[in-house]
C-alpha positions as CSV (number, residue, x, y, z in Angstrom):
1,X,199.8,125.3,134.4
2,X,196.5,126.6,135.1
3,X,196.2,130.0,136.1
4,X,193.8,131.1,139.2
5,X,190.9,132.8,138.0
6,X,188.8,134.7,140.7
7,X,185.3,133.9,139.0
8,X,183.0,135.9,141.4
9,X,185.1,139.0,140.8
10,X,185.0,138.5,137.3
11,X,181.3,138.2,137.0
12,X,180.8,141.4,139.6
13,X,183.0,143.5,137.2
14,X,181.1,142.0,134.0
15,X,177.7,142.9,136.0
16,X,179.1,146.5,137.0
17,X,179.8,147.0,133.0
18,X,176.5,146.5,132.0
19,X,175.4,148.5,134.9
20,X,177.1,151.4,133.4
21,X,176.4,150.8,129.8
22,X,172.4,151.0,130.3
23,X,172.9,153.9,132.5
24,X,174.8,155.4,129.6
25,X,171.7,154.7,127.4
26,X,169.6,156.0,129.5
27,X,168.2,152.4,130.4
28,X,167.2,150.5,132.9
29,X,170.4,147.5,134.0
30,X,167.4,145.0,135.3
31,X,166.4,145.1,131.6
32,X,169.7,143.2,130.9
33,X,169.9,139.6,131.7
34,X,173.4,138.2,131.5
35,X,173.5,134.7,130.2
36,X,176.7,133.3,131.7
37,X,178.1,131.1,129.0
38,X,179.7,127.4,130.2
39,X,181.2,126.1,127.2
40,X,183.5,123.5,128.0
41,X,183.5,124.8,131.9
42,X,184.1,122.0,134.5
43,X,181.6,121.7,136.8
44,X,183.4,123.8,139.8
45,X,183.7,126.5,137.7
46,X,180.1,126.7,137.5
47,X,179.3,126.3,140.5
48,X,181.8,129.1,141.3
49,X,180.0,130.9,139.5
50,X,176.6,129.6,140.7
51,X,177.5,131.0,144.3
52,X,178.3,134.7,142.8
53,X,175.1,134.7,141.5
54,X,174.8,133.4,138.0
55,X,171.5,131.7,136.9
56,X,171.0,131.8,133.6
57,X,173.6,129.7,132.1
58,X,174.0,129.5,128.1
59,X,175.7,126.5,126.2
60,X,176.7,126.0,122.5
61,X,175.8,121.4,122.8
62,X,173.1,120.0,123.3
63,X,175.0,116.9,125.3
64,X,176.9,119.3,127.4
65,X,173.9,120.8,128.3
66,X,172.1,117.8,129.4
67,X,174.8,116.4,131.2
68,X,175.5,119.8,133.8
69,X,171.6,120.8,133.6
70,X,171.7,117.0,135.1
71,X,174.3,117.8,137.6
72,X,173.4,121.6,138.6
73,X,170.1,123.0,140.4
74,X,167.5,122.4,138.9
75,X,166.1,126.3,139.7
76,X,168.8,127.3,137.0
77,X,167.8,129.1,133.7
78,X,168.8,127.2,130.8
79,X,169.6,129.1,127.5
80,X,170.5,126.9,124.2
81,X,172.9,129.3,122.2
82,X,174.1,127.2,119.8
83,X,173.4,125.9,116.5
84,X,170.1,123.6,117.2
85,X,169.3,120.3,115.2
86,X,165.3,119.3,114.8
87,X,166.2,115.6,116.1
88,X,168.7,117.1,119.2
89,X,165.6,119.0,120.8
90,X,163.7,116.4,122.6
91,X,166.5,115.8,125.1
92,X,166.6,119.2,126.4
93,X,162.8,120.1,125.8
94,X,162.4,119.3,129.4
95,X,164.3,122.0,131.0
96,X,165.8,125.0,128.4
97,X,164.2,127.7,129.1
98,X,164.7,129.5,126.2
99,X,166.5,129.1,122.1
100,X,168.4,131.8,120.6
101,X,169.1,130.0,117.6
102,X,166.1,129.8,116.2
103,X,166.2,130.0,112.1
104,X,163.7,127.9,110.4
105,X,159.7,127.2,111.0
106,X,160.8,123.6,111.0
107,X,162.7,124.1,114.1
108,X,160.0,126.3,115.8
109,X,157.4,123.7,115.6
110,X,159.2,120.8,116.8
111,X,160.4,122.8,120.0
112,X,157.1,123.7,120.5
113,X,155.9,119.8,120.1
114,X,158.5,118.4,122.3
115,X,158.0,121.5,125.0
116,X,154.2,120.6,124.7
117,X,154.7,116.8,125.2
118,X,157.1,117.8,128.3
119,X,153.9,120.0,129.6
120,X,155.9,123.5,129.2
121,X,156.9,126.7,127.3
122,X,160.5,126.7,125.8
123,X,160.9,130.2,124.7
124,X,162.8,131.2,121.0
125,X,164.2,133.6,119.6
126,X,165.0,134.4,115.7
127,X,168.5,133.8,115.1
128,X,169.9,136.6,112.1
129,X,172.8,137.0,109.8
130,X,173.3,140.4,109.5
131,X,177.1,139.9,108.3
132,X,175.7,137.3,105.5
133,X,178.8,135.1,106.8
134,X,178.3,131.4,105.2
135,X,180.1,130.6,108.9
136,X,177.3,131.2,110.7
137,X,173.5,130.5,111.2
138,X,170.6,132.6,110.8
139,X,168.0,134.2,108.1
140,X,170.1,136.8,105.9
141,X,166.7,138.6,104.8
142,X,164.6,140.9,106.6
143,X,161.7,139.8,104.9
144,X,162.1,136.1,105.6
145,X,162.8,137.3,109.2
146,X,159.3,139.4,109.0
147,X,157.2,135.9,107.4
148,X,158.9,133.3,110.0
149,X,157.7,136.0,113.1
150,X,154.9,136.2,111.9
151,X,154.2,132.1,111.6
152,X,155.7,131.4,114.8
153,X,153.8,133.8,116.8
154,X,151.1,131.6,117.7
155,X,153.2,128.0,118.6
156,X,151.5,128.4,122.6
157,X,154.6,125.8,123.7
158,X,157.2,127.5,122.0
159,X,156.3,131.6,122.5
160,X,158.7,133.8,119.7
161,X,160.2,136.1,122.6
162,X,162.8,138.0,120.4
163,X,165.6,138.1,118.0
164,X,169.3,137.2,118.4
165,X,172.4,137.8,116.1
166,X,176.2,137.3,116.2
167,X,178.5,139.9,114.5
168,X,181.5,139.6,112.6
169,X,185.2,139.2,115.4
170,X,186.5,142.5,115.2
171,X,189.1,143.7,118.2
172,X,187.1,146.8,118.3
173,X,183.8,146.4,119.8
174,X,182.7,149.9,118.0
175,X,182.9,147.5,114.7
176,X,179.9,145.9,115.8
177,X,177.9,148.7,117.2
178,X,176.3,149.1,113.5
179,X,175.3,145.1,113.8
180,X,173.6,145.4,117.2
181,X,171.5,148.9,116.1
182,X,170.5,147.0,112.8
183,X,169.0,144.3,114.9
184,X,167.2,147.0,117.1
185,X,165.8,148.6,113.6
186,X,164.8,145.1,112.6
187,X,163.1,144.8,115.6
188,X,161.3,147.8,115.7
189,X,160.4,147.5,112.0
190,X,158.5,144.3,112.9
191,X,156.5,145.7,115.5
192,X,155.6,148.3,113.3
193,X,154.4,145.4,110.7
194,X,151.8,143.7,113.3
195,X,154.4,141.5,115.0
196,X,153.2,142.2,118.8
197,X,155.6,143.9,120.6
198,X,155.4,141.1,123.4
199,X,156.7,138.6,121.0
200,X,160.1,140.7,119.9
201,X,160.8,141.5,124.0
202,X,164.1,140.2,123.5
203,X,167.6,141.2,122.2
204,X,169.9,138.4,122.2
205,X,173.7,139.9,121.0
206,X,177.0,141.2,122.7
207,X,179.8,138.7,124.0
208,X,182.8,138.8,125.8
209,X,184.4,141.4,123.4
210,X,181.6,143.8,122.6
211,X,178.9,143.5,125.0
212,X,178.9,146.6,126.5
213,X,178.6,148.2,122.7
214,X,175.3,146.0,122.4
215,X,173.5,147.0,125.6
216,X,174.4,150.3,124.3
217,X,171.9,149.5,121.6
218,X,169.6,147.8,123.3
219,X,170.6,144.3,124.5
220,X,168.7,142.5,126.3
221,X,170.3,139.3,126.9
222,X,174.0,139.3,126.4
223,X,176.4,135.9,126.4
224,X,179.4,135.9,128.4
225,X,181.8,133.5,129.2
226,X,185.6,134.3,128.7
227,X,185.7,137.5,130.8
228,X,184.2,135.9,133.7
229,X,186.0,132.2,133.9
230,X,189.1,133.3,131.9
231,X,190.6,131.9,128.3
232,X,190.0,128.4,127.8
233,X,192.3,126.2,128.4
């Protein structure tokens, strides 16, 4: 039996957390977007959620993505948070609005092409593996990070907006705070080395578990889906 989920509460207690975790930091809670994260949601729930408010929606497929994109406003906020292949990108080049799993020049330019052929900007963002976890995606070394910034920061149809990482599970969130302040260093490290500050705007990191730990440290786009439409079925 499927158990009732109120979906507007949810996502008003999920805002009111972030609320209070950038006023603990001494930051600013419009500086925090929250990408609300439909994964394998039916179409009602999102719209549920739609109607509380959400509009930037993240998902993991790229089919998935087309199909409710295809189904849902088309004012909506698109964010591709999963792992991206080069020959998947043309079918969403039209309306994403922004990549977090950026983790190869490769990938870069042919969002930029396909954004360019679709006469738009698709925004990405640096995926890193801080853990080093063979699991997930992402460039393990600073220094690769520092080189790919630097090449991507002039693709005009595919603007580098940030950086974006995914810690270890832990059941303590504070078991992830040193993840989230490593990619904040990183970040500020490459700004130092003549990557414009512009281009590194973003800090994609923080989900359902931890996400008040990473805006904390400086989140600025955090990924939620469980605490706002319930445990998958």
């Amino acid at each position: 039996m499927k158990l009732q989920v109120d979906i507007a509460k949810n996502l008003a207690e999920v805002r009111g957390k972030i609320a209070k975790a950038a006023e603990r930091a001494g930051r600013d809670p419009d500086d925090v977007t929250l990408v609300t994260v439909t994964k394998t949601r039916s179409l009602g729930e999102i719209e549920a959620a739609i109607e509380a408010g959400a509009r930037d929606l993240g998902e993991n497929y790229v089919q998935e993505m087309e199909e409710k994109a295809g189904a849902l406003p088309a004012e909506l906020r698109w964010h591709a948070i999963g792992h991206l292949q080069t020959n998947k990108v043309r079918k969403i080049a039209g309306f994403v609005n922004l990549v977090h799993s950026v983790d190869s020049l490769r990938l870069a330019r042919e969002i930029a092409k396909r954004a360019e052929a679709a006469g738009r900007q698709v925004g990405i963002l640096l995926q890193v593996n801080l853990s080093g976890e063979e699991s997930k995606s992402g460039i393990e070394e600073a220094d690769q990070v520092a080189e790919l910034a630097r090449d991507m920061a002039d693709l005009a149809h595919a603007p580098l907006a940030g950086l974006m990482t995914m810690p270890p599970w832990s059941e303590d969130p504070e078991d992830n705070r040193r993840y989230f302040r490593a990619l904040r260093e990183l970040r500020d490290r490459l700004v130092d080395d003549a990557v414009p500050a512009e281009k590194l705007r973003h800090l994609s990191m923080g989900m359902t578990g931890d996400f008040e730990v990473a805006v904390e440290e400086g989140a600025t786009l955090v990924r939620v889906g469980t605490a706002i439409f319930g445990p998958r079925q």
